[in-house]
DRENDO-1510 file (C-alpha; in Angstrom, 1 decimal, always signed):
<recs>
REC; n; res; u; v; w
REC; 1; UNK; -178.9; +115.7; -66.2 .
REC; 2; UNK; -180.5; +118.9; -67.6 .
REC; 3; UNK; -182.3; +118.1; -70.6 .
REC; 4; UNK; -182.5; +121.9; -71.2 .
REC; 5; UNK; -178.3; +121.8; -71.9 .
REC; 6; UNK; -178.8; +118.8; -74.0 .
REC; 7; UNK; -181.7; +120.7; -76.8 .
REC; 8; UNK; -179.5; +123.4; -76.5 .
REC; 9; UNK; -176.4; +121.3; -77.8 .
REC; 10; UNK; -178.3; +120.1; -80.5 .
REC; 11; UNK; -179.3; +122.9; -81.4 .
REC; 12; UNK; -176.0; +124.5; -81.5 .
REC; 13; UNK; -175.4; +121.8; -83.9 .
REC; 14; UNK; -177.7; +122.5; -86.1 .
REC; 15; UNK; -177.3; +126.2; -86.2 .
REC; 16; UNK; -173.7; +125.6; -86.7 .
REC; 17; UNK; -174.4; +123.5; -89.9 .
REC; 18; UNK; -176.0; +126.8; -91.5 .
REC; 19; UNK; -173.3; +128.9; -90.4 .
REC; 20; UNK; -171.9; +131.4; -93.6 .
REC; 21; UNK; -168.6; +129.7; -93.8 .
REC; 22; UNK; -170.2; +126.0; -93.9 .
REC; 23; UNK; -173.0; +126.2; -96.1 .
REC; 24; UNK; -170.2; +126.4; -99.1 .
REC; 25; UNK; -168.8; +123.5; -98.2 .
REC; 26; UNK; -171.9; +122.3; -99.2 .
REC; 27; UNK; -171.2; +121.7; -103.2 .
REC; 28; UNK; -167.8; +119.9; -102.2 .
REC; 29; UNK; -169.3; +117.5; -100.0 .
REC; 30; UNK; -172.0; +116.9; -102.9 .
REC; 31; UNK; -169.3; +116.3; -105.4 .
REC; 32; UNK; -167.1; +114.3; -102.7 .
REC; 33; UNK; -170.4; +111.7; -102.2 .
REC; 34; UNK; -170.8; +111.8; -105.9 .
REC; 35; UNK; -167.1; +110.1; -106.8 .
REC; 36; UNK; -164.7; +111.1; -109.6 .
REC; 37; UNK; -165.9; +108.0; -111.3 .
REC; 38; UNK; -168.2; +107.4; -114.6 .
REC; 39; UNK; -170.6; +105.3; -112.2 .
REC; 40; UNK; -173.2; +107.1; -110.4 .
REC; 41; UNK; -173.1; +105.9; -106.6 .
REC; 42; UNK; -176.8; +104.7; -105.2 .
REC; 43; UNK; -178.2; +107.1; -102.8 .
REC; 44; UNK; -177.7; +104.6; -100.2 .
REC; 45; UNK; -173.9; +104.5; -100.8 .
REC; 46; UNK; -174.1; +108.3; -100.6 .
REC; 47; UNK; -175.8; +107.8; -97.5 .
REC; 48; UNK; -173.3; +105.5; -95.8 .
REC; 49; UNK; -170.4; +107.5; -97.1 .
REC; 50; UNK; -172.7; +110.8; -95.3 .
REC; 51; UNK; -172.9; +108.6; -92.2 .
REC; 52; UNK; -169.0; +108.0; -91.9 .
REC; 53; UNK; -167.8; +111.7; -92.3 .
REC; 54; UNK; -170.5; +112.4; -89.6 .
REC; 55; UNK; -168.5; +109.6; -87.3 .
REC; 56; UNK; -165.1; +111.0; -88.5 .
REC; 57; UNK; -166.4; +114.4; -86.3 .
REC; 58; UNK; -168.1; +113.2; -83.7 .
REC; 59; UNK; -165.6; +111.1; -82.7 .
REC; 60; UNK; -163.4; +113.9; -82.3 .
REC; 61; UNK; -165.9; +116.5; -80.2 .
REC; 62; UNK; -167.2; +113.0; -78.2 .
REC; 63; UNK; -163.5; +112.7; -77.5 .
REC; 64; UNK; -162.9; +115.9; -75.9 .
REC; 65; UNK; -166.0; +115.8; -74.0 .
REC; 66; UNK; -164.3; +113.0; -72.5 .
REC; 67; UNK; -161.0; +114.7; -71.9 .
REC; 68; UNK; -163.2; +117.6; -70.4 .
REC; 69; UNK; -165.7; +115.6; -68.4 .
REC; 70; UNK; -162.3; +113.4; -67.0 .
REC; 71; UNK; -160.4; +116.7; -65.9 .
REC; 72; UNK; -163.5; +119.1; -64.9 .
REC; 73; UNK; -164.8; +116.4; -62.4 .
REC; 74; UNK; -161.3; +116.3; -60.5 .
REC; 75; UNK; -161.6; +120.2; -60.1 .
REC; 76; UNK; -162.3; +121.1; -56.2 .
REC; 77; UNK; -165.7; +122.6; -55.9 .
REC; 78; UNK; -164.9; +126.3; -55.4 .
REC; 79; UNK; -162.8; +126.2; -58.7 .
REC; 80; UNK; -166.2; +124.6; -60.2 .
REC; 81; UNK; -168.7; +127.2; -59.3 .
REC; 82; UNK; -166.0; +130.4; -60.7 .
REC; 83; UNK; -165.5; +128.1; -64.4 .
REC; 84; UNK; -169.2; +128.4; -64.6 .
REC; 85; UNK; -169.0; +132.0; -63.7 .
REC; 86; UNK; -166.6; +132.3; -66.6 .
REC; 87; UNK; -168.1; +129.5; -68.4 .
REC; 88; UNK; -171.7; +131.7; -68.5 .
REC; 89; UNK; -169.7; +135.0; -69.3 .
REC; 90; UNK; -168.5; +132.9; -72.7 .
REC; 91; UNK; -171.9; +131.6; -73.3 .
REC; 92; UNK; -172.9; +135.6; -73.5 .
REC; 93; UNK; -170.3; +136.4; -75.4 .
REC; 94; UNK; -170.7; +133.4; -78.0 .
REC; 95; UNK; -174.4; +134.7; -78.0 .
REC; 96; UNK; -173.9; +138.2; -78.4 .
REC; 97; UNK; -171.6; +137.6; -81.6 .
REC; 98; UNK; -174.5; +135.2; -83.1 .
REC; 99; UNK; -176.9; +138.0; -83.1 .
REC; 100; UNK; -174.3; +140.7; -84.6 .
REC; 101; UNK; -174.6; +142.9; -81.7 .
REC; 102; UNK; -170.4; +142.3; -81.9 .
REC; 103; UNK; -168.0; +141.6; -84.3 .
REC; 104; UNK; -165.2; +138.4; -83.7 .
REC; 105; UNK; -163.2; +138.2; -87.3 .
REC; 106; UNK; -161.2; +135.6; -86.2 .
REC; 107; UNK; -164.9; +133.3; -86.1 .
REC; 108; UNK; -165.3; +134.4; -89.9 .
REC; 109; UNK; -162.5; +133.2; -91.4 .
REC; 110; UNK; -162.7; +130.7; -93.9 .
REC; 111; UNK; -160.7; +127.3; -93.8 .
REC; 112; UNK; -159.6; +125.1; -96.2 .
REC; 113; UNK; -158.3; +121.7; -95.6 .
REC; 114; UNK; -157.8; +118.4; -97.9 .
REC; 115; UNK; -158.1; +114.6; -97.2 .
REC; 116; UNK; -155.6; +112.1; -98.9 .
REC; 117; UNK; -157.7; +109.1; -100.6 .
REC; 118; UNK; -157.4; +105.7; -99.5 .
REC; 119; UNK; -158.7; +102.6; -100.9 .
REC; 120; UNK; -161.5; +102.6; -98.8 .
REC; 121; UNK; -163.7; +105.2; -99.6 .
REC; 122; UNK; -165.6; +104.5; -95.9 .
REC; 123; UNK; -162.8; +105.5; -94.5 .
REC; 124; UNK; -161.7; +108.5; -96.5 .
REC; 125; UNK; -165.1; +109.8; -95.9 .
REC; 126; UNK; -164.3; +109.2; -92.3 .
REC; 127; UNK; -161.1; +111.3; -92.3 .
REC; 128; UNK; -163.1; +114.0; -94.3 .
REC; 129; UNK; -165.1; +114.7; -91.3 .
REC; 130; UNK; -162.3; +114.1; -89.0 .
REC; 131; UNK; -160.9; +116.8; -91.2 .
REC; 132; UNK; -163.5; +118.9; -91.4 .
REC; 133; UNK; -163.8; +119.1; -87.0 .
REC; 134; UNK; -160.5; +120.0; -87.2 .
REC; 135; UNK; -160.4; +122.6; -89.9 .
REC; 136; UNK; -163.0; +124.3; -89.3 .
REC; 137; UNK; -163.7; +124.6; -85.9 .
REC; 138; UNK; -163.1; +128.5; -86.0 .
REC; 139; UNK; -166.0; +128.8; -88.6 .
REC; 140; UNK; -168.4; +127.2; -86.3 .
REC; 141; UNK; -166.5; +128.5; -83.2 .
REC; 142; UNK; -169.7; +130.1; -81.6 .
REC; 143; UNK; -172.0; +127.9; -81.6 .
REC; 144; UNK; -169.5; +124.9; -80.6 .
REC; 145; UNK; -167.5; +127.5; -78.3 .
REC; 146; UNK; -171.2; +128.1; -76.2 .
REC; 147; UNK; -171.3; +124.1; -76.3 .
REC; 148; UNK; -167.8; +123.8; -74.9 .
REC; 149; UNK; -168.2; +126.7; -71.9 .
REC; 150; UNK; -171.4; +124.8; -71.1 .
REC; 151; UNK; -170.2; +121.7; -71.0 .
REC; 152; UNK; -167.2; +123.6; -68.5 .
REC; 153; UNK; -170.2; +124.6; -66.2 .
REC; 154; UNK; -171.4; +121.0; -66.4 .
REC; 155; UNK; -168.2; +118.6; -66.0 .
REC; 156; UNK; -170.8; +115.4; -66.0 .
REC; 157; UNK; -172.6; +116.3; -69.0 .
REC; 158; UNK; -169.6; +117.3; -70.9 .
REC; 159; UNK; -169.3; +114.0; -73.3 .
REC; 160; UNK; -173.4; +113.9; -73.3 .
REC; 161; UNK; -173.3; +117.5; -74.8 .
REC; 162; UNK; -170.8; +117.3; -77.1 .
REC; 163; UNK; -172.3; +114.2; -78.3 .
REC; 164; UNK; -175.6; +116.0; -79.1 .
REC; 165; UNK; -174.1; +119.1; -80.8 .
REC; 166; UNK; -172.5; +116.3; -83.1 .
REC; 167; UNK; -175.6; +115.1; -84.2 .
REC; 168; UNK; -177.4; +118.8; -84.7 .
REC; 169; UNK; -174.5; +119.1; -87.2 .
REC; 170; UNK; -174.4; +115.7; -87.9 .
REC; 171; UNK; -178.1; +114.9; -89.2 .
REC; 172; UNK; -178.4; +118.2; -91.5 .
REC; 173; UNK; -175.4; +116.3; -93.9 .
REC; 174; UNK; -176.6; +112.8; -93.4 .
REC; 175; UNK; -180.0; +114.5; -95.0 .
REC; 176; UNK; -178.0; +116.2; -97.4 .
REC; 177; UNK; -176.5; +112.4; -98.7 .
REC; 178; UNK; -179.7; +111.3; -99.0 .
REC; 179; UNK; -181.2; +113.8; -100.8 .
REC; 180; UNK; -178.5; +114.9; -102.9 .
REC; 181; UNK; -180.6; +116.0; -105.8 .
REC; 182; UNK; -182.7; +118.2; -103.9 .
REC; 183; UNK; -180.1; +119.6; -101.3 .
REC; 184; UNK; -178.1; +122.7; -103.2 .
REC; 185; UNK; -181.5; +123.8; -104.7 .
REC; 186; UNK; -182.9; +124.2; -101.2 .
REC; 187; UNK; -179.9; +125.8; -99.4 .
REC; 188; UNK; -179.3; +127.8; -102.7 .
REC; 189; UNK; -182.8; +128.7; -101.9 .
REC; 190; UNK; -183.0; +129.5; -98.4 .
REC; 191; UNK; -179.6; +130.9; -97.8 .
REC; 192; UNK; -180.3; +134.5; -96.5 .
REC; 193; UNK; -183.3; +133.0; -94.3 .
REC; 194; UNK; -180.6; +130.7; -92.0 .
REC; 195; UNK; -179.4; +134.2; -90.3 .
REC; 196; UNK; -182.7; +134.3; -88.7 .
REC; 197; UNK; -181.5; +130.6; -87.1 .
REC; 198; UNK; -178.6; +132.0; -86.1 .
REC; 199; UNK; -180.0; +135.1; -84.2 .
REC; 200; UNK; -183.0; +132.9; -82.3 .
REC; 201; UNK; -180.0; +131.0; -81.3 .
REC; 202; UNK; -177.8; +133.4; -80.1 .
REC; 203; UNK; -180.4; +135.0; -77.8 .
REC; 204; UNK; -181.3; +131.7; -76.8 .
REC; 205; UNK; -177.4; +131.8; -75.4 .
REC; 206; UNK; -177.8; +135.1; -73.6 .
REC; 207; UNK; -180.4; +134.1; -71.3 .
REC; 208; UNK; -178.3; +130.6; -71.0 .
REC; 209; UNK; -175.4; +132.4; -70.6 .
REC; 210; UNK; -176.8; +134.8; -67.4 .
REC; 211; UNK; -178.3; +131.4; -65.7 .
REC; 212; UNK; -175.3; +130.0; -66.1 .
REC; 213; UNK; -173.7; +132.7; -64.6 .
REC; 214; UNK; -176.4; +133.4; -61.6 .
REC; 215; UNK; -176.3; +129.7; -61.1 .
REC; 216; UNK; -179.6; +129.8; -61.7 .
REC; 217; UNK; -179.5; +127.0; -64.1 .
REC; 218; UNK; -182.1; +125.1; -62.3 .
REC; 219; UNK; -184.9; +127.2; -62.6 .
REC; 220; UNK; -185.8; +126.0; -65.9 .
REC; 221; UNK; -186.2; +122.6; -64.8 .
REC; 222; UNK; -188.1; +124.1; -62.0 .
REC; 223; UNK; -190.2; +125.3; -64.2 .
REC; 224; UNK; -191.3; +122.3; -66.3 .
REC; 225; UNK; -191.3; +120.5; -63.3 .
REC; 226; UNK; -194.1; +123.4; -61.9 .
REC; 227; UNK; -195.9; +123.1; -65.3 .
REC; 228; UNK; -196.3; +119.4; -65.0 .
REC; 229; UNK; -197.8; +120.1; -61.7 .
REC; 230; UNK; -200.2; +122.4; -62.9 .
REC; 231; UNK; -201.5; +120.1; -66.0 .
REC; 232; UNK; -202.1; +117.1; -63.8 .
REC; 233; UNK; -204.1; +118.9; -61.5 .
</recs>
């Protein structure tokens, strides 16, 4: 398994979390954790309750790597090696749009979406994130569309990657739970410095992107596998 695909993943995650049309989610999930009640909830309820909308996602993106790794590894060898072609031309593409040299307004568009309340709050907060996969997958369609063609390319890794991009997006709002006080201030803060994340990132995908395409995945792990070589002797 190329631990190369699995950074990137999380990575993908993470970026996706300061995406434009997530970080205004932001106040709603603090007010969400927070309760309509008079009672202040403890920071670790906030934190449990952060920890189930993270579940309600990832068990939606873990799914589909499933679904993908179950019908990608049944695909005849020649049919393999062309999805990656195609797979790597997405992974450009995906990357190209993350550093603004292109425009996809369809990625932009904001989502809204709303979770019925049920008499467990553990699992209304796992809904919310079921919710929140589902709703706004456009808004963080780059990053998790790079994710997906890679996991395409790699049929064995597919539930492994997904998996990992769901805790780069995943850990950012656990942190957020926990440190509730401090969270808007800091994203308030730091807004306009997250593009800079985003472009890193997306160039990041272009060179994927042409390995992929070359097949030339490899040569990374090639390489650390030379550099190991060279600091032992």
């Amino acid at each position: 398994m190329s631990s190369v695909s699995i950074y990137v993943a999380f990575i993908g995650g993470v970026v996706s979390f300061f995406a434009p049309c997530v970080l205004p989610i932001i106040p709603g999930f603090l007010a969400y954790l927070a309760g309509a009640g008079t009672k202040t909830p403890s920071r670790k309820e906030m934190v449990i309750n952060s920890i189930f909308f993270v579940l309600g996602f990832s068990i939606l993106f873990a799914l589909l790597g499933v679904l993908l790794n179950t019908v990608l590894l049944h695909v005849a060898p020649t049919v393999q090696s062309w999805l990656a072609r195609i797979g790597g031309l997405f992974i450009i593409f995906f990357g190209l749009y993350l550093v603004r040299l292109i425009k996809v307004p369809f990625l932009e568009r904001d989502h809204k979406f709303s979770v019925h309340t049920f008499s467990s709050r553990y699992v209304t907060s796992m809904l919310f994130g079921a919710a929140f996969a589902a709703g706004w997958t456009p808004c963080v369609g780059a990053a998790l569309g790079a994710i997906l063609s890679l996991a395409v390319t790699q049929p064995g890794q597919s539930f492994a990657l997904l998996l990992a991009y769901s805790l780069g997006l995943g850990i950012p709002f656990i942190v957020v739970g926990f440190f509730a006080a401090q969270a808007q201030v800091f994203i308030n803060k730091y807004a306009s410095k997250f593009e800079i994340l985003s472009i890193i990132f997306g160039a990041i995908l272009i060179l994927l992107g042409i390995l992929v395409f070359t097949q030339s995945l490899s040569l990374i792990a090639n390489w650390g596998v030379l550099n190991s070589i060279l600091l032992q002797s």
